[in-house]
N, C-alpha and C positions, 0 to 999 in steps of 0.2 A: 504494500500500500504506500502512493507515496505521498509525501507530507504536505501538509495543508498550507499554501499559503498566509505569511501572516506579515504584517506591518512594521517596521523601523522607523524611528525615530530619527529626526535631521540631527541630534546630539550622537546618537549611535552610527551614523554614517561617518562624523565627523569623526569621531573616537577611531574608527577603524582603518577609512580609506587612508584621513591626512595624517595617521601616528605610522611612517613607512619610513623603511629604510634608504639614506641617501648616499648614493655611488662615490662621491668623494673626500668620502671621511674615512682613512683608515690611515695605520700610521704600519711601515715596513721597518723591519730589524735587520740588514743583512753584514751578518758575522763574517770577517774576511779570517782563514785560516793565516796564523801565525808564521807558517812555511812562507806563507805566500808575501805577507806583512817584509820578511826581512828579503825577498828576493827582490822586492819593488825600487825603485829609486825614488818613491815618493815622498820626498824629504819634507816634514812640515804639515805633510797632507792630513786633516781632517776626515780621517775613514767615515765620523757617524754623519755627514754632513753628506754622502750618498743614499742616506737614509730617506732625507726631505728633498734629494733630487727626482725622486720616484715620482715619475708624471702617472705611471698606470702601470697597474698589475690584476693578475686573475685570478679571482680564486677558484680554488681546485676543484674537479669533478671526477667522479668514479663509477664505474659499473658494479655489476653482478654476473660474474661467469655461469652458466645455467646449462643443462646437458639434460635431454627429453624421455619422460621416460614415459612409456607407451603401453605396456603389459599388464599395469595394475587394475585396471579397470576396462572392459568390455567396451572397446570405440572411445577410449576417453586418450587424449593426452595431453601430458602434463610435462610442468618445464619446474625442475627442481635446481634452485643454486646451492654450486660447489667453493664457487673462491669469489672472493672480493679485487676487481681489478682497478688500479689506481692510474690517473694521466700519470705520462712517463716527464713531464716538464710542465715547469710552471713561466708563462710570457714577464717580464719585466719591462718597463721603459722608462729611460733616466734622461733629464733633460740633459747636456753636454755644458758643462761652464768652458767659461774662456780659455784657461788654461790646457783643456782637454783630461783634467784631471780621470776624470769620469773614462774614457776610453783607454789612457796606461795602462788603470785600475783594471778592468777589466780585458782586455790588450794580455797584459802581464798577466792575471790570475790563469789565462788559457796557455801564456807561454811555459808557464810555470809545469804545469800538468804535462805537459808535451814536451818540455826538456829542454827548452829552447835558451840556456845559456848566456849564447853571446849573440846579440843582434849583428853584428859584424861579420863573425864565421857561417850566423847561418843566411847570409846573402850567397854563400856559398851554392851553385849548383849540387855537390858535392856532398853537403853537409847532412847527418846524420842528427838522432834524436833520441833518447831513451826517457820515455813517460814514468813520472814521478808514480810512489804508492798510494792508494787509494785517500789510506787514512791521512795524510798530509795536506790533499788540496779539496777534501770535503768538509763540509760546515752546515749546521743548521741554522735557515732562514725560519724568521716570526712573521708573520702580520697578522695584526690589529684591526679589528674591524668596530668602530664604536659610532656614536651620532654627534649630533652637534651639542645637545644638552648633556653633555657626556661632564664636563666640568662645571655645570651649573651646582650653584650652594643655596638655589632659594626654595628649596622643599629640601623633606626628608625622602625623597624617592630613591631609590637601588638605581646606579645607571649597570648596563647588562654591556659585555663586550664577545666578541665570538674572536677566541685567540686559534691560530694555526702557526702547526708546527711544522716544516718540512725538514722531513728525517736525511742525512747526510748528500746534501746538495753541494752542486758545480758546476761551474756554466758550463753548458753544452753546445752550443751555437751562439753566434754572434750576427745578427742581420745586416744587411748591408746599411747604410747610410749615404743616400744622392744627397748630392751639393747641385745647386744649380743658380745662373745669375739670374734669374727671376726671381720675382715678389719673396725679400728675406723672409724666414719664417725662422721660430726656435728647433736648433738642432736635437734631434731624437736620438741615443740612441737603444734598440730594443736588442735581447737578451734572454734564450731560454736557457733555465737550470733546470735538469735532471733531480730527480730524488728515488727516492727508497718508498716511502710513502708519506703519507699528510696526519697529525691528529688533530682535531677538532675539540675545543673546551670551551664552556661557558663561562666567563665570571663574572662574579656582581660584585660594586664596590658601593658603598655608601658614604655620605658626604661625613667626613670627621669634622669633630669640636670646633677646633679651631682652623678650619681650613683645610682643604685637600681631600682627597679620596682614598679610601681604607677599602682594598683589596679581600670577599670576605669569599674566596673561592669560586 
C-alpha cells in the first residue's frame, strides 16, 4: 500500500532543502614524506601553505564486487557481494604561485620515487633509474569536509565534520599544464594520488567556554 499523501510546512521545507551541504568548504592535509622533505631543494618552502593552494579535490567513491548466484531458488537470480572495491586515485588541483613552488614540490616528490638523482645526468639519453621503497615516498593525505557555521560561537549547537583518510598515498600522474598567450587565467596544476584505500569518520565538536571548538569524537 502506498503512503498517503500529506502536507509540509514552508518552515519544514526550509529546514530541509536550505540546511545543505556546500562544495567549497573543506580544508586538505597533504603530509609530504620526510624522504622526500630532504631530497627537495626547497629551501624556506612553507610545505603547509600547499594545503590552502588546493583549488579542488574529490572525494572518494567505491563499489561493491558482487558474483550471481543462480541455483538457490527456482528462476530466481540473485547478485551476492564478495569485496568492497575502492577508486584507485584521488584528483587534486593546486593553484601554481609565482615561484613555481607548487610544481618542484610535486616535480621532485615523482623524481624522488623514480630515482631520478641528478637533473643533469638524467638529460642523459643514456641514463638509468632505480625506484625508491615503497615505505619512503608514501604518506597519508586528510580532508576535511565541514560548513560555513562550522566556527560559529553563537548557539550551543554540535558543528559535525566528515574526516577522510587516504591510507599510504603518492602521486601517480601529473597532468599536463597549456600555457597559452590568450586571455591570462590562474595556473592549475592537477594531480592524481594512488592509495590503499579511504576511511571515513564522523566528528562532532562543540563550541568551548571560552572560545574554540572541542573535538568530542
Amino acid at each position: 500500500m502506498a503512503n498517503a499523501l500529506r502536507s509540509i510546512s514552508l518552515s519544514q521545507i526550509k529546514s530541509r532543502l536550505l540546511n545543505v551541504s556546500q562544495t567549497s568548504l573543506y580544508e586538505l592535509t597533504l603530509g609530504i614524506p620526510e624522504a622526500v622533505r630532504r631530497r627537495l631543494p626547497l629551501t624556506g618552502f612553507d610545505y603547509d601553505s600547499i594545503n590552502l593552494m588546493c583549488a579542488e579535490a574529490s572525494l572518494p567513491g567505491s563499489s561493491l564486487a558482487t558474483h550471481a548466484v543462480e541455483n538457490d531458488y527456482h528462476g530466481v537470480s540473485e547478485q551476492m557481494a564478495y569485496r568492497r572495491i575502492y577508486d584507485e586515485t584521488i584528483g587534486l588541483t593546486f593553484y601554481v604561485d609565482r615561484n613555481y613552488k607548487i610544481i618542484e614540490l610535486l616535480e621532485g616528490w615523482m623524481d624522488y620515487i623514480s630515482g631520478v638523482d641528478n637533473t643533469r645526468d638524467f638529460k642523459s639519453p643514456y641514463a638509468g633509474y632505480r625506484m625508491a621503497y615503497p615505505n619512503t615516498y608514501k604518506q597519508d593525505i586528510f580532508l576535511t569536509k565541514f560548513e560555513k557555521d562550522h566556527f560559529s560561537y553563537q548557539s550551543n549547537l554540535s558543528r559535525t565534520t566528515l574526516h577522510y583518510t587516504f591510507v599510504n598515498a603518492f602521486p601517480k600522474s601529473l597532468t599536463a599544464m597549456p600555457v597559452s598567450y590568450e586571455g591570462s587565467q590562474i595556473l592549475r596544476c592537477s594531480v592524481s594520488f594512488n592509495f590503499i584505500r579511504y576511511v571515513t569518520e564522523r566528528k562532532t565538536s562543540v563550541p568551548a567556554k571560552f572560545g574554540g571548538l572541542v573535538n568530542t569524537g
